[in-house]
LODREN-31949 format. One record per residue: residue number from 1; x, y, z of N, C-alpha, C, CB in turn. Coordinates in steps of 0.02 Angstrom, whole numbers. Glycine has a CB too. Layout:
<recs>
REC|num|n.xx|n.yy|n.zz|ca.xx|ca.yy|ca.zz|c.xx|c.yy|c.zz|cb.xx|cb.yy|cb.zz
REC|NUM|X|Y|Z|X|Y|Z|X|Y|Z|X|Y|Z
...
</recs>
This chain:
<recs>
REC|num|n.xx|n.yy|n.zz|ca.xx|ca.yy|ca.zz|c.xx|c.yy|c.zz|cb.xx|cb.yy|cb.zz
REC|1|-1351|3350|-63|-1348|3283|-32|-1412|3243|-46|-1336|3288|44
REC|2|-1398|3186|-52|-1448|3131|-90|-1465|3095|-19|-1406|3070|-160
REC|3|-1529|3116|17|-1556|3094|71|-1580|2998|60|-1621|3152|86
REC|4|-1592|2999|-23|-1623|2922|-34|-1601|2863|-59|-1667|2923|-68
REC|5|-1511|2915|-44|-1459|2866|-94|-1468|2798|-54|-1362|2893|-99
REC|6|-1463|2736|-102|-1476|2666|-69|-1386|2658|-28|-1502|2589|-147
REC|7|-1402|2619|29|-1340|2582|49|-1307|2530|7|-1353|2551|105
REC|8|-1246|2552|-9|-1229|2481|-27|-1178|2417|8|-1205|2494|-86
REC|9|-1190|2385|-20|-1159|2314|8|-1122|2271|-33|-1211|2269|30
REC|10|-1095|2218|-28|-1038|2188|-74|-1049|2119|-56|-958|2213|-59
REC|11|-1071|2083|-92|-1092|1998|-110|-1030|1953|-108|-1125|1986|-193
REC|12|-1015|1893|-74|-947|1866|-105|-997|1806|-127|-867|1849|-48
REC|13|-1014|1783|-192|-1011|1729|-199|-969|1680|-218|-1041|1728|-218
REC|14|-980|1615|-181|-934|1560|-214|-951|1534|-274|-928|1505|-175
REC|15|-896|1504|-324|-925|1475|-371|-969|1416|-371|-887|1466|-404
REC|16|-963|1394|-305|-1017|1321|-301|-1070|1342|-301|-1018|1270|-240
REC|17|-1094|1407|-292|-1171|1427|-284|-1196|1423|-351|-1185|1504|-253
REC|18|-1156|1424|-411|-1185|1423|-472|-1158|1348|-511|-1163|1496|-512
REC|19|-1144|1315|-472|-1150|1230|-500|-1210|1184|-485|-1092|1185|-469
REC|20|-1195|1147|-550|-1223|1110|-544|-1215|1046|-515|-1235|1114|-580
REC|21|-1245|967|-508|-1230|909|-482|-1184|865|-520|-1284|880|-468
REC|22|-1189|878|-590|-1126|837|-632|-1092|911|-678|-1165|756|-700
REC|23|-1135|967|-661|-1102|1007|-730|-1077|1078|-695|-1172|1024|-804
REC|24|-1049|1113|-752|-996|1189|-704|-1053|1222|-701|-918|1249|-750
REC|25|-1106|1226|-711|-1171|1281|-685|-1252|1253|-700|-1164|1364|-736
REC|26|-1272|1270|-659|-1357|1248|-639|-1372|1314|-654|-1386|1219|-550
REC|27|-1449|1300|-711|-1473|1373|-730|-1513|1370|-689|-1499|1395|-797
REC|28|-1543|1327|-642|-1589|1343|-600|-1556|1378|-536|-1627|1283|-585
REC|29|-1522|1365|-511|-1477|1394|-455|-1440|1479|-494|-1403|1320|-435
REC|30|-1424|1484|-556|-1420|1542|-600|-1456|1595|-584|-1436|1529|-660
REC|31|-1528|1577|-594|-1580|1612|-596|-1599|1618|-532|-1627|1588|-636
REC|32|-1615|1571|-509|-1628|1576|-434|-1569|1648|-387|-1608|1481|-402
REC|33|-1500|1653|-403|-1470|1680|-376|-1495|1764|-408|-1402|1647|-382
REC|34|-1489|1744|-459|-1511|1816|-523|-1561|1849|-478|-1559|1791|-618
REC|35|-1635|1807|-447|-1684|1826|-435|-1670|1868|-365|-1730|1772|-438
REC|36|-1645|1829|-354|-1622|1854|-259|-1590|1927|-258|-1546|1793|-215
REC|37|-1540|1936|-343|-1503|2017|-324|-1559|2051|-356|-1415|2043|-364
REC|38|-1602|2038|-379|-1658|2074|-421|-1703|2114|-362|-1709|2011|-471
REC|39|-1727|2062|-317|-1739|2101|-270|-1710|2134|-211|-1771|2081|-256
REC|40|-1654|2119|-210|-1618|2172|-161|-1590|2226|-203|-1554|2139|-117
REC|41|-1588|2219|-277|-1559|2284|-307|-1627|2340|-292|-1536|2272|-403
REC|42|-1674|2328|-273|-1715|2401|-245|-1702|2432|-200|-1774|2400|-228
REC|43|-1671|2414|-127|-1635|2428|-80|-1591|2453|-94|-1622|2392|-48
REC|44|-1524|2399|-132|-1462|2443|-117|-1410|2435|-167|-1431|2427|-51
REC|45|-1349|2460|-178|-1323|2473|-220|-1269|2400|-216|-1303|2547|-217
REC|46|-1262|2355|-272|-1237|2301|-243|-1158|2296|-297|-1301|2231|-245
REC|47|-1132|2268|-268|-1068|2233|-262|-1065|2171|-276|-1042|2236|-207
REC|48|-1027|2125|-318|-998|2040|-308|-955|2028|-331|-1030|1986|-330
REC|49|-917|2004|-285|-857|1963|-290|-870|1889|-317|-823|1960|-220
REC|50|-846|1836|-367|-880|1783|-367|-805|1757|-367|-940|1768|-424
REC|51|-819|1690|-335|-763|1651|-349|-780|1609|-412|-742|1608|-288
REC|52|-700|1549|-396|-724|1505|-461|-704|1436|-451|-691|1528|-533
REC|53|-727|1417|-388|-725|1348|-380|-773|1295|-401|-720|1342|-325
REC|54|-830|1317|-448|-853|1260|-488|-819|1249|-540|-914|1263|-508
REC|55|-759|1283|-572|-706|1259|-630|-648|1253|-604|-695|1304|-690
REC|56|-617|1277|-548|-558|1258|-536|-552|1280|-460|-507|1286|-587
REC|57|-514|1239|-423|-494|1233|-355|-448|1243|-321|-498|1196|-340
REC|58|-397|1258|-368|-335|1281|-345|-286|1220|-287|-358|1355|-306
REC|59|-286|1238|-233|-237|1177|-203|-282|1105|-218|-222|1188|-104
REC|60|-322|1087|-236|-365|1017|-242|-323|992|-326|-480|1036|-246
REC|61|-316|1051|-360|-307|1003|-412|-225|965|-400|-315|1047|-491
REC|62|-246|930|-457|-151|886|-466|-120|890|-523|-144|798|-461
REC|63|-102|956|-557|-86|975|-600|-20|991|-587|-124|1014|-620
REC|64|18|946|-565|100|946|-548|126|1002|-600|143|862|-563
REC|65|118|972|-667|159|1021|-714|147|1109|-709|138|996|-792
REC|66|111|1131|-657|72|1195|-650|130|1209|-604|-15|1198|-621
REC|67|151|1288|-590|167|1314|-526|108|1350|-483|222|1361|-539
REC|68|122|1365|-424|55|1392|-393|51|1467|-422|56|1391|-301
REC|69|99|1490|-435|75|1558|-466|41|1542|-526|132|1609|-483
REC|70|45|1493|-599|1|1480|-622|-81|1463|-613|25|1456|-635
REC|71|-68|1404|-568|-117|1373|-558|-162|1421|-538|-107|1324|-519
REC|72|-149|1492|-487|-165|1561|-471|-193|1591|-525|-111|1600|-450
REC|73|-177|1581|-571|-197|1630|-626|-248|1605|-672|-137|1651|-667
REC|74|-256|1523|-662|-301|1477|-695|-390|1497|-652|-263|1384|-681
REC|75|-351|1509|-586|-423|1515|-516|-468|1586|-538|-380|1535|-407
REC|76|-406|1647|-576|-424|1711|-612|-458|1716|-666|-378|1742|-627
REC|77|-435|1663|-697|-509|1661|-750|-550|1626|-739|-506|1645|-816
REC|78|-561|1581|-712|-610|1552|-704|-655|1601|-658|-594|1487|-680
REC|79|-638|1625|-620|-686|1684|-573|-697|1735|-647|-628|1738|-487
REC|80|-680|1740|-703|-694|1783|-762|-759|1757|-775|-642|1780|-824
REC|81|-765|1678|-804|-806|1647|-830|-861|1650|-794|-788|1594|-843
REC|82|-858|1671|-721|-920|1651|-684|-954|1718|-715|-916|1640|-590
REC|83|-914|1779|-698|-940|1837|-686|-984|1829|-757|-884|1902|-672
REC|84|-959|1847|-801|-980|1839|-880|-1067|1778|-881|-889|1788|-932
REC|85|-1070|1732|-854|-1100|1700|-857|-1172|1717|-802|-1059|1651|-856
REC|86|-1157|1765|-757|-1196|1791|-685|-1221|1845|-731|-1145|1820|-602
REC|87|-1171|1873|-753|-1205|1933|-783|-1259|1926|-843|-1150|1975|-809
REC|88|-1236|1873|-881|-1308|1831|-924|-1365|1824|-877|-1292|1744|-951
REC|89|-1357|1798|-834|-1417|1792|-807|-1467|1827|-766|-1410|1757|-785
REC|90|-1411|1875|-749|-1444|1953|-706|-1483|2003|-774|-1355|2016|-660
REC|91|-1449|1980|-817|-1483|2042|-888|-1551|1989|-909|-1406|2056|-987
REC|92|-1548|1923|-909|-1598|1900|-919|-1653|1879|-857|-1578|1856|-955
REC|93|-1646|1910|-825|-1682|1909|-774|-1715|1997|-750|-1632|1870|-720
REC|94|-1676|2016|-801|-1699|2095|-806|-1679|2147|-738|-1788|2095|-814
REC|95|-1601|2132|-739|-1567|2170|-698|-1507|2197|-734|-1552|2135|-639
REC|96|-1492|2250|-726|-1448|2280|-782|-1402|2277|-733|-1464|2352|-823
REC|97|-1337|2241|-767|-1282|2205|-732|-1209|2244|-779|-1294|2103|-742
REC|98|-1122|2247|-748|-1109|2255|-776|-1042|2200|-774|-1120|2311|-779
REC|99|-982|2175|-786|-917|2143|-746|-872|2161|-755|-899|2086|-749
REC|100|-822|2162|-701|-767|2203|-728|-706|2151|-710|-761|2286|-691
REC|101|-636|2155|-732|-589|2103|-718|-529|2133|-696|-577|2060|-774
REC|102|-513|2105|-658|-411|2147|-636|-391|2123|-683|-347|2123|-560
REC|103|-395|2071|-726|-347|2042|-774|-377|2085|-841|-349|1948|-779
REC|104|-330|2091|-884|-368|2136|-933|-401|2080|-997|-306|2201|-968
REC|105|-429|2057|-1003|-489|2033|-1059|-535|2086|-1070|-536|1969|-1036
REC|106|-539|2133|-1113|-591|2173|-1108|-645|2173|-1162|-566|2232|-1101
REC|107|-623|2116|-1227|-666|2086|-1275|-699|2061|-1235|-645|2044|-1326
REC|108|-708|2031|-1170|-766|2009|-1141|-800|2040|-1082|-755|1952|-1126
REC|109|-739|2065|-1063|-793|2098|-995|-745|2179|-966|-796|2018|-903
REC|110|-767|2210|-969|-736|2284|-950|-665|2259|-886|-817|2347|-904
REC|111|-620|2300|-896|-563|2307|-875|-580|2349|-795|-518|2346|-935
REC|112|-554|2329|-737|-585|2368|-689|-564|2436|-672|-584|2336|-636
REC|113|-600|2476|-676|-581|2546|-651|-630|2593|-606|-567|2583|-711
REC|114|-604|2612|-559|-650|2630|-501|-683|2686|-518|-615|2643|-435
REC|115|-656|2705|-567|-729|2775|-591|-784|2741|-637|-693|2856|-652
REC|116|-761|2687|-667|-816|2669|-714|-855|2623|-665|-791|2632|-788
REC|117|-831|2590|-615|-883|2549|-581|-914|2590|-552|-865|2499|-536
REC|118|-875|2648|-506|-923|2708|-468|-995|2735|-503|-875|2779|-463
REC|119|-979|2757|-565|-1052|2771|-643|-1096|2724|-613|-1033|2738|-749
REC|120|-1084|2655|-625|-1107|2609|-630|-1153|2586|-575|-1064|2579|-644
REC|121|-1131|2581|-517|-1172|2584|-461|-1206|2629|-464|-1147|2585|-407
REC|122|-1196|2688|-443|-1239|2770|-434|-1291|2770|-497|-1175|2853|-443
REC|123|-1296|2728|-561|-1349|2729|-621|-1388|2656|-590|-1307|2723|-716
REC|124|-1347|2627|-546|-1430|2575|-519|-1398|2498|-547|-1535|2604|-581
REC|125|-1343|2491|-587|-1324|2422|-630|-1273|2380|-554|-1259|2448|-728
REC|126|-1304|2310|-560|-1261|2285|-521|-1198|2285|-525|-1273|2240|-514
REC|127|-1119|2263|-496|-1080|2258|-535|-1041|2208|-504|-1054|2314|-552
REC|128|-1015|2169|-541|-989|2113|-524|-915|2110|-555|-1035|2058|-545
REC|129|-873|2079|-504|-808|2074|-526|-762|1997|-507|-775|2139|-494
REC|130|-725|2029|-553|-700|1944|-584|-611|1959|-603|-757|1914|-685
REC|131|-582|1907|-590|-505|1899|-591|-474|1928|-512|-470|1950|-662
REC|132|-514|1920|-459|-481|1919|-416|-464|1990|-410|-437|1875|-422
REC|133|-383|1993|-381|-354|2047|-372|-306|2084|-439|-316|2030|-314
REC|134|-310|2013|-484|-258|2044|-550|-194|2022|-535|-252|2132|-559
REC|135|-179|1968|-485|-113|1964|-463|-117|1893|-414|-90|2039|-421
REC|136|-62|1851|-438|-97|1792|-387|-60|1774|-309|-93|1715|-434
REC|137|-73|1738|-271|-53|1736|-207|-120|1768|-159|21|1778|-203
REC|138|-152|1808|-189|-213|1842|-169|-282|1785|-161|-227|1903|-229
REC|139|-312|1781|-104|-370|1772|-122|-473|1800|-135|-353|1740|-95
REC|140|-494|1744|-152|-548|1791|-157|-555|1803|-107|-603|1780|-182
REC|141|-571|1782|-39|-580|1845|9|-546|1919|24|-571|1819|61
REC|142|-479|1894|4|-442|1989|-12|-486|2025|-71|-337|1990|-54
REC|143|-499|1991|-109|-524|2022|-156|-602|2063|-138|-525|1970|-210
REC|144|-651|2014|-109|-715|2024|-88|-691|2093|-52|-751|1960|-41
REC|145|-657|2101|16|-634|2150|56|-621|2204|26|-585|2135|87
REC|146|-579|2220|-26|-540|2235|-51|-606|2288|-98|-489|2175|-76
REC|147|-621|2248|-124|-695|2302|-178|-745|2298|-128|-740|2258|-271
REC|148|-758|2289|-91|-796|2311|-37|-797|2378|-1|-784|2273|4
REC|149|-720|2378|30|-676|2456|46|-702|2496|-20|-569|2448|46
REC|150|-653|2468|-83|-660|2529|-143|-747|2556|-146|-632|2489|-235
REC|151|-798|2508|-149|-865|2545|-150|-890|2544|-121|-902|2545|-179
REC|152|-839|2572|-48|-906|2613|18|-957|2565|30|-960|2692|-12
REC|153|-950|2493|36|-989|2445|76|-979|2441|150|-977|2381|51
REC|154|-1049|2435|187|-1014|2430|240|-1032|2363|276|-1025|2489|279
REC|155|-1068|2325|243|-1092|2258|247|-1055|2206|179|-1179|2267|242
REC|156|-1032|2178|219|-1006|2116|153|-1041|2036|177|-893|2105|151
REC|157|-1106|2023|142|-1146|1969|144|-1091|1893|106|-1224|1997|96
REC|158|-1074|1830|138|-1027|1794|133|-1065|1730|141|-974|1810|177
REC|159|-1085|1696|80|-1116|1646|65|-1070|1591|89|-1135|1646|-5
REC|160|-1068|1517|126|-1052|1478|154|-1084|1389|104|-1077|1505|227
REC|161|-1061|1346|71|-1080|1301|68|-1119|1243|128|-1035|1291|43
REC|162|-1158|1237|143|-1216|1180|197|-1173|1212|263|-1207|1058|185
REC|163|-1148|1247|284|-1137|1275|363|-1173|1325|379|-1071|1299|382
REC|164|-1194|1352|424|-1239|1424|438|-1193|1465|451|-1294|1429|500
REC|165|-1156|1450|457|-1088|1513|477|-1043|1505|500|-1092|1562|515
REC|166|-1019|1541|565|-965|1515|576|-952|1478|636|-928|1556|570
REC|167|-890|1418|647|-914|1380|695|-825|1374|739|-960|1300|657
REC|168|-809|1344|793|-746|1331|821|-691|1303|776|-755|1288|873
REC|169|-734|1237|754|-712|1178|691|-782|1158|678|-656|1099|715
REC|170|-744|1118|599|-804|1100|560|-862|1049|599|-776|1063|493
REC|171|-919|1088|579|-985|1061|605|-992|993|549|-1056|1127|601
REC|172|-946|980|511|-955|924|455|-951|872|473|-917|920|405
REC|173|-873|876|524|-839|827|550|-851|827|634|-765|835|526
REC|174|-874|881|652|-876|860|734|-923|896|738|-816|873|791
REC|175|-969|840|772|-1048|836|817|-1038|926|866|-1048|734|899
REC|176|-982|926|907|-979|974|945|-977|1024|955|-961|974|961
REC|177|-965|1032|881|-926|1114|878|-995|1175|889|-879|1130|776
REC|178|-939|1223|907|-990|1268|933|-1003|1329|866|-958|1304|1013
REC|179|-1076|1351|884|-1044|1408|819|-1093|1482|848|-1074|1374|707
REC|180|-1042|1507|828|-1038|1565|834|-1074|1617|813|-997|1572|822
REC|181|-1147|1659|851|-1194|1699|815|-1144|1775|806|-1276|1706|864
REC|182|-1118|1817|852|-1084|1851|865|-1021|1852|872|-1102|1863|894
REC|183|-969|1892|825|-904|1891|851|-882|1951|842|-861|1845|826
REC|184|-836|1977|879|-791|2025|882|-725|2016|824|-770|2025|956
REC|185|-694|2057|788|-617|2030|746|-578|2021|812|-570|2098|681
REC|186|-580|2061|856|-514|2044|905|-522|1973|911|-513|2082|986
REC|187|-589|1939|949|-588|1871|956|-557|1836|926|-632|1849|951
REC|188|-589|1840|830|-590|1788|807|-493|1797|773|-666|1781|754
REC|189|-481|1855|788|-402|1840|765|-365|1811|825|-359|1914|740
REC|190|-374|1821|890|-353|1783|951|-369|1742|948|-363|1795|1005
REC|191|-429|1703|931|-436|1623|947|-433|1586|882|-508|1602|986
REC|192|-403|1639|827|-389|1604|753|-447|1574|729|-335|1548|753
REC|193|-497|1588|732|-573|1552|725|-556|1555|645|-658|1603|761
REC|194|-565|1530|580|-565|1527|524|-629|1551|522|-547|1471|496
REC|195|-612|1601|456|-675|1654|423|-639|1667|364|-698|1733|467
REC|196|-590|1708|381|-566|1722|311|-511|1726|322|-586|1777|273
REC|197|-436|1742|257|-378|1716|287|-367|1778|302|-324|1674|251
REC|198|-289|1779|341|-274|1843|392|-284|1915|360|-194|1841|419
REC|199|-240|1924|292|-235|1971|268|-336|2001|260|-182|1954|201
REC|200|-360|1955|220|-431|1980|213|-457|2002|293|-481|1914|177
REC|201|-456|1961|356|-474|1964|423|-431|2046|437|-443|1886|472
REC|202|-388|2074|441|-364|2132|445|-408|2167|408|-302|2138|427
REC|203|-377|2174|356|-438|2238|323|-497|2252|344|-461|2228|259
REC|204|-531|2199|344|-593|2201|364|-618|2250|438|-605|2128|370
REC|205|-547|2219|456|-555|2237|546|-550|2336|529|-454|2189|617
REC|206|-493|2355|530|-455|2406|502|-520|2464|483|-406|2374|432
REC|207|-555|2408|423|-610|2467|393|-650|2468|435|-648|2459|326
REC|208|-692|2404|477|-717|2417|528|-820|2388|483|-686|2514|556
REC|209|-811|2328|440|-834|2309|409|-879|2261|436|-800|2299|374
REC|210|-933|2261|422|-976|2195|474|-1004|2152|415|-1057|2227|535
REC|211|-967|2091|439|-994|2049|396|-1057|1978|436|-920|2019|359
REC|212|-1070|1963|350|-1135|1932|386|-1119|1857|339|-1230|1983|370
REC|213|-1132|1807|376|-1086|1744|353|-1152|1680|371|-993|1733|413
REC|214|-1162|1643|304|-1232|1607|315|-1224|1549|273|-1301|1652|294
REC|215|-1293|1517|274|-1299|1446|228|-1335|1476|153|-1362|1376|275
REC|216|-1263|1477|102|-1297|1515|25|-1349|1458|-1|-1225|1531|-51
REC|217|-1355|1399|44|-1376|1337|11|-1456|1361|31|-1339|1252|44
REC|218|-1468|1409|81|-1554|1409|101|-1584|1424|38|-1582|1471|162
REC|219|-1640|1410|31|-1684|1469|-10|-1692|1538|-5|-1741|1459|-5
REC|220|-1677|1593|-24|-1689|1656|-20|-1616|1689|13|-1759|1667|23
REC|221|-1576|1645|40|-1507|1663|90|-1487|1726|90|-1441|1628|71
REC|222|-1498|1764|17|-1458|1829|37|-1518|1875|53|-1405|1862|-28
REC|223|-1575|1884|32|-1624|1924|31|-1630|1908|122|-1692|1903|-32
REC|224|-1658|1851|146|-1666|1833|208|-1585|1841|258|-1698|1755|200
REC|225|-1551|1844|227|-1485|1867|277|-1495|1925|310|-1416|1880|241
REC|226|-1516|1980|252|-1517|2042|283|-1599|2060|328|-1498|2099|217
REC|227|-1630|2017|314|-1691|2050|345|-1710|1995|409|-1762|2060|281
REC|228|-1659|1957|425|-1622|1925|479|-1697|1869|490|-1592|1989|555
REC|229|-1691|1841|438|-1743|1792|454|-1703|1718|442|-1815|1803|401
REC|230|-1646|1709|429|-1601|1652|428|-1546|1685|497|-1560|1639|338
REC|231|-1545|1609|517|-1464|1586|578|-1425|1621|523|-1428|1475|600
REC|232|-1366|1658|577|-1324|1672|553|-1288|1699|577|-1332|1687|520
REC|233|-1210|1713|562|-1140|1740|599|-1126|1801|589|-1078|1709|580
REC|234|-1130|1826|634|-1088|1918|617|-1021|1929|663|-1153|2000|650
REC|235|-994|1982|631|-924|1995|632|-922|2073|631|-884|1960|570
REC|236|-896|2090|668|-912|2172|673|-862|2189|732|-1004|2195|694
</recs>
């Protein structure tokens, strides 16, 4: 038994964390993110889910001629492109990164398989995954959950665009809302509090997963999530 094995944990980033103000990615926000898993990869064995809402949005667009199972499968690669592009920047930032996809492209990025990601973690390489679940109707939060369970995370860190976490209703639109440092799943599935959608909110519960839900917009957000020096929402 490996008394010094690191904990690991499972990242969901959104794709807005790696946009830019007119363009699909900011290398400064790139790097900046790169830097942040660089130093938590000494700690612990990491995980990411990335979405891909700086190329596509899924219900926002108006691509009538699309069905939603397409349009589903458009949201799958584009979560490809991020990964591929994270992983540039984690190797150039001198973190040995690897990505893997439910969808099979494997001229670009390894095909996912739970023994080769398992290698992969346990040798120290981040690993990041991309295409979702491989199947559409799914979202990235099933997905985040979902490879979270598969690699023995027991923390899933959940980057938030300008909110600190989680709140009654949006703190965007109403002055009032309350938000929430602590929650229970029973709560937040009884009072329907939005976090994640149901299916992802089950699992989570089920595995018994504590998540930690913040502003990805701070400086340092994920490094400072865990060493609890940023506001922030837990779920446990």
């Amino acid at each position: 038994m490996n008394i010094n094995k690191k904990e690991r944990i499972l990242i969901k980033l959104s794709g807005g964390a790696l946009k830019g103000n007119l363009d699909l990615y900011s290398e400064e926000k790139l790097l900046s993110l790169a830097s942040q898993i660089k130093e938590l990869s000494f700690l612990y064995e990491i995980g990411i889910v990335i979405g891909g809402g700086n190329i596509w949005r899924g219900k926002e667009e108006k691509l009538n001629l699309l069905s939603p199972v397409e349009g589903d499968y458009i949201g799958m690669l584009a979560t490809i492109m991020n990964c591929f592009v994270f992983k540039v920047a984690l190797e150039k930032s001198g973190v040995k990164a690897s990505c893997y996809s439910a969808l099979n492209v494997d001229r670009v990025v390894k095909y996912h398989s739970l023994s080769s990601v398992e290698e992969d973690l346990s040798s120290g390489k981040v690993v990041i995954f991309g295409g979702g679940l491989g199947e559409p109707q799914f979202s990235t939060d099933s997905a985040a959950i979902i490879r979270g369970i598969e690699i023995g995370a027991k923390k899933i860190l959940i980057g938030k665009e300008g909110v600190a976490g989680v709140y009654n209703k949006d703190p965007n639109i109403y002055e009032d809302a309350i938000f929430y440092e602590k929650l229970s799943y029973d709560r937040v599935i009884s009072e329907n509090i939005k976090v994640l959608d149901h299916a992802a909110l089950n699992l989570a519960k089920e595995n018994k997963l504590h998540l930690l839900i913040f502003n990805q917009e701070i400086e340092n957000s994920f490094v400072k999530s865990l060493s609890g020096e940023i506001e922030l929402s837990e779920i446990f």
